[in-house]
C-alpha positions in Angstrom: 60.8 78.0 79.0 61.9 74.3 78.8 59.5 71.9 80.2 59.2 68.3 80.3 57.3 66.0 82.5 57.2 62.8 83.8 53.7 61.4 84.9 52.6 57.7 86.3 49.3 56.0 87.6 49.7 54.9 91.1 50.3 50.8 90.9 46.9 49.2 89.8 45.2 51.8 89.1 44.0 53.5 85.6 43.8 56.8 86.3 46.0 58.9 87.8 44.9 61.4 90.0 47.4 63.9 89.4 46.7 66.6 87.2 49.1 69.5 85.6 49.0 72.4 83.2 51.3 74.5 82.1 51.3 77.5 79.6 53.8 80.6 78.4 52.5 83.7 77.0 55.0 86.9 75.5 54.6 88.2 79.3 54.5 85.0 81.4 55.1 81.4 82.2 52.1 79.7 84.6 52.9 75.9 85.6 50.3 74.3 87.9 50.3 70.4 89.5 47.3 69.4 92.0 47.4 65.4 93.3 43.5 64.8 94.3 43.5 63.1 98.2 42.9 59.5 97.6 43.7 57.7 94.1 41.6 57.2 90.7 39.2 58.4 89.2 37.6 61.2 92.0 41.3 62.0 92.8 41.1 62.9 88.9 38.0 64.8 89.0 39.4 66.6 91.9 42.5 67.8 91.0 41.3 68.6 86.8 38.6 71.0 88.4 41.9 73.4 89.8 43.1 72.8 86.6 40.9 74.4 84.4 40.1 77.0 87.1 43.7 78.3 86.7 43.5 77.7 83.1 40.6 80.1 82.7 42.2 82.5 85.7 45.6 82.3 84.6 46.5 86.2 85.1 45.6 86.8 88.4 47.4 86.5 91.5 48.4 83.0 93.2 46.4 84.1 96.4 43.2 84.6 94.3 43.7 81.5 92.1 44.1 79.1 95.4 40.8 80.8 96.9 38.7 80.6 93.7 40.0 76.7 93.3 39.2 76.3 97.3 35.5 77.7 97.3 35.3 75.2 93.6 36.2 72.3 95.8 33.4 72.2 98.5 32.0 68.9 98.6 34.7 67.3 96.3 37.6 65.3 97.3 40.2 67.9 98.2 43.5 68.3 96.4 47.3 69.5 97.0 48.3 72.0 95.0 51.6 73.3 93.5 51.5 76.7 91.1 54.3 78.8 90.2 54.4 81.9 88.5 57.0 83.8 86.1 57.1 87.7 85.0 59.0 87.6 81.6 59.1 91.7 82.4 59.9 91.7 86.4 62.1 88.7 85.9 60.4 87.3 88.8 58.5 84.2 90.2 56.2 83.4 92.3 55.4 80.4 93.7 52.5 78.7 96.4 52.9 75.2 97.8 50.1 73.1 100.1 50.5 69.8 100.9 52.6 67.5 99.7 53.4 69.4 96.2 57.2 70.4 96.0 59.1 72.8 94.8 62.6 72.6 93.9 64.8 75.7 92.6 68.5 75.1 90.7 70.7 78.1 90.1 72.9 78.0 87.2 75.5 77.2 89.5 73.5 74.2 90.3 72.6 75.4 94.2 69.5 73.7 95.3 66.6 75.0 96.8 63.4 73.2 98.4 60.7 74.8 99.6 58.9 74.0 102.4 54.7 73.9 101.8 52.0 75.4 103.4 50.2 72.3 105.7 46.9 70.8 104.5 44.7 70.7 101.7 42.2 72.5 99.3 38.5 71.1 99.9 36.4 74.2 100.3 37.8 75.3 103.9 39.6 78.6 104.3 43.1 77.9 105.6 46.5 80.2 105.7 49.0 79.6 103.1 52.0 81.2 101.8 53.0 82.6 98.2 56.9 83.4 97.5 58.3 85.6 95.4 61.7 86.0 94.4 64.2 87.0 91.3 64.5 84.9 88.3 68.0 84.3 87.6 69.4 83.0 84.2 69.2 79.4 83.3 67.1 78.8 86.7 65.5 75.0 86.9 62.3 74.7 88.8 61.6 71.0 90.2 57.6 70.7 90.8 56.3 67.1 92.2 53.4 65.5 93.7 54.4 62.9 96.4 55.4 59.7 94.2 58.9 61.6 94.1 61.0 61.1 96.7 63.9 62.6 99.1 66.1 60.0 97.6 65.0 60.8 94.3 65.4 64.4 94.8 69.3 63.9 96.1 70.0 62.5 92.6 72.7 64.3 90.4 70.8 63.9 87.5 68.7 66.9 88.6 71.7 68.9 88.1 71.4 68.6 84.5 71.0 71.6 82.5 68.6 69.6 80.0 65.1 68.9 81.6 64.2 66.3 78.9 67.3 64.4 80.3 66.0 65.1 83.9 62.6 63.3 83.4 64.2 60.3 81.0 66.6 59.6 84.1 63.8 60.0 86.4 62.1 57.2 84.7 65.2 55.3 84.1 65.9 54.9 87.7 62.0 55.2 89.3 61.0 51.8 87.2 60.1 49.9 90.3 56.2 50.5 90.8 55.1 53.2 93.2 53.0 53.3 95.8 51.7 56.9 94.6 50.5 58.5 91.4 53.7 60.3 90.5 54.8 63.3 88.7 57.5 64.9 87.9 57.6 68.4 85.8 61.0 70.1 85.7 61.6 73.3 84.0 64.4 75.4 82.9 64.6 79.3 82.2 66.4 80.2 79.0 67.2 83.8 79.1 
């Protein structure tokens, strides 16, 4: 996999409260972005908690990596979550969406995809949520962004670009003005 990222504190503040991790193994590729509710430094907290949950629980099953992070978030600020999933072996990936995390899928032949997340938040409450799975294709991008990026950004040609360093470079390029949110950007690209 091809990853590159794009990642900036909301204006005036220090910390951002976005948090990512991604890792590829011989069998699999796990990519993971949670935005903690609010801004700063509990947002931080927050959202680094999921992130070395999934770190440390990175082979099992979305469902049961959302529902250990949920039960770790009671009495913390609650986060969004975005986490995807690929099977080297299956040559399939799996994907689970809440809140205002996006996910964006581009086919080879550069047909778009946007998934449409599960409503609410992680913060120690059981709620429903959803967890795709579909084939891998060759040379598939995947899009994953907390909610500094937006529809306009997303309608941009430049995410048609087969290199993902180029997609994060332009997303800078053009996103200079300050933003209102912490923002991050991760895009990724299959290379089969």
């Amino acid at each position: 996999m091809d990853v590159a990222i794009y990642q900036k504190a909301k204006k005036g503040n220090f910390h951002c409260g976005d948090s990512y991790f991604y890792t590829e193994t011989e069998n699999e590729f796990v990519c993971a972005l949670a935005d903690g509710l609010g801004s700063g430094e509990f947002a931080k907290e927050s959202s680094q908690i999921v992130m070395d949950i999934i770190q440390s629980n990175m082979h099992v099953p979305i469902n049961q990596i959302v529902n250990i992070c949920n039960k770790q978030l009671t009495g913390k600020r609650g986060v969004v979550l975005g986490i995807l999933k690929i099977d080297f072996n299956t040559e399939r990936y799996t994907f689970s969406s809440i809140g205002n995390i996006g996910v964006l899928t581009i086919t080879e032949d550069n047909k778009k995809k946007r998934n449409i997340p599960s409503a609410g938040y992680l913060a120690g409450y059981q709620r429903p949520f959803k967890v795709v799975e579909e084939v891998l294709k060759p040379e598939m991008r995947f899009i994953m962004f907390s909610d500094g990026v937006t529809d306009k950004d997303l309608s941009q040609r430049f995410f048609l670009d087969k290199s993902v360093e180029e997609i994060t470079k332009t997303f800078e390029y053009t996103s200079r003005k300050v933003k209102d949110d912490d923002t991050t950007l991760i895009a990724m690209r299959y290379k089969k």
